[in-house]
C-alpha positions as CSV (number, residue, x, y, z in Angstrom):
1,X,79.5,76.1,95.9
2,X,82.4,78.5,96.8
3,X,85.8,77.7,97.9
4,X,86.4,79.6,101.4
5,X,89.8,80.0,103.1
6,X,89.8,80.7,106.7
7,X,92.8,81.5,109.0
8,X,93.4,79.1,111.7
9,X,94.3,80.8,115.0
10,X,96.2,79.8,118.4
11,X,94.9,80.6,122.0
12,X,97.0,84.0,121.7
13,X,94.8,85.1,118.4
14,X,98.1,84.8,116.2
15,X,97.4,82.6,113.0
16,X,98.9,80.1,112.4
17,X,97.6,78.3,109.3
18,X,95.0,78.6,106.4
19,X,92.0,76.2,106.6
20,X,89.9,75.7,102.9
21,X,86.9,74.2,102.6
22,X,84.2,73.9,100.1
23,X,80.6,75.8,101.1
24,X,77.1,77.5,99.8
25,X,77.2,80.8,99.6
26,X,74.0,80.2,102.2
27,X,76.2,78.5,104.7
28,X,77.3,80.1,108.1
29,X,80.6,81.6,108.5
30,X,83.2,79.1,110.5
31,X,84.5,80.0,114.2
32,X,86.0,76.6,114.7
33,X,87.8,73.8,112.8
34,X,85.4,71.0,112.4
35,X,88.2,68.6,113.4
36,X,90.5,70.3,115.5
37,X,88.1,73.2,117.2
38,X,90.9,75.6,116.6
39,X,89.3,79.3,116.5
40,X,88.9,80.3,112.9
41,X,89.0,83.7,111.0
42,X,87.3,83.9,107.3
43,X,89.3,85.6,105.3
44,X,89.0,86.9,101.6
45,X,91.1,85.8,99.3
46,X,92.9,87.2,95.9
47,X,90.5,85.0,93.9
48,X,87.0,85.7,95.4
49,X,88.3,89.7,95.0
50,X,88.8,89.4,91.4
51,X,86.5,89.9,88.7
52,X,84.8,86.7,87.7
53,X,86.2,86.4,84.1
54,X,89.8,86.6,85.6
55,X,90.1,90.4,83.3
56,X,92.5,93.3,85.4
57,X,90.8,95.7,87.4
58,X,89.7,99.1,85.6
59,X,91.4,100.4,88.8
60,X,95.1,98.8,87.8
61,X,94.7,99.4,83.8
62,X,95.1,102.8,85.0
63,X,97.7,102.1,86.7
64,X,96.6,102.9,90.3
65,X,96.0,99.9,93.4
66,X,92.5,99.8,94.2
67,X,93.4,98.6,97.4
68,X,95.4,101.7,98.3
69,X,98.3,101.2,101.1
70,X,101.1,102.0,98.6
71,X,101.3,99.3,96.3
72,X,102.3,100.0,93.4
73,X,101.1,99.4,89.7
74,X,103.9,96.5,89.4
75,X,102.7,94.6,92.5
76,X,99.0,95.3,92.0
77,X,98.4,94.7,88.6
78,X,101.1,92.1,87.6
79,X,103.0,90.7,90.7
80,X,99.3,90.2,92.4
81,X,100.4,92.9,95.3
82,X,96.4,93.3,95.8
83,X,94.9,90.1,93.5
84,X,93.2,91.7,91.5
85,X,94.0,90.7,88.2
């Protein structure tokens, strides 16, 4: 079982909370809260992106983001800018 987190979003499409919950890899992506029946967005989060023995990228040893966008090494590799490490 993996631990999903999912934006919770208003009428207008602007979020406005994080939902978690606790599924199969197997199991359908979310649209709606199960107990509100807010609209929901699946997101990924820094420790699904991660490798899965918690080591820094290859990509941020070198001292370049992975994820691009102009972080830099500081908030990338040790302030978890992208989560990757």
């Amino acid at each position: 079982m993996a631990i999903y987190e999912y934006e919770i979003l208003d009428t207008a499409g602007a979020v406005v909370g994080i939902y978690e919950t606790e599924q199969k890899m197997s199991d359908p992506t979310l649209t709606q809260h199960p107990e509100t029946g807010q609209q929901l967005r699946r997101i990924l989060s820094a420790t699904f992106a991660h490798g899965s023995h918690g080591e820094s990228s290859p990509s941020c040893a070198s001292g370049s983001c992975p994820m691009g966008g102009g972080f830099d090494t500081g908030s990338c590799c040790g302030g978890g800018g992208c989560g990757l490490n």
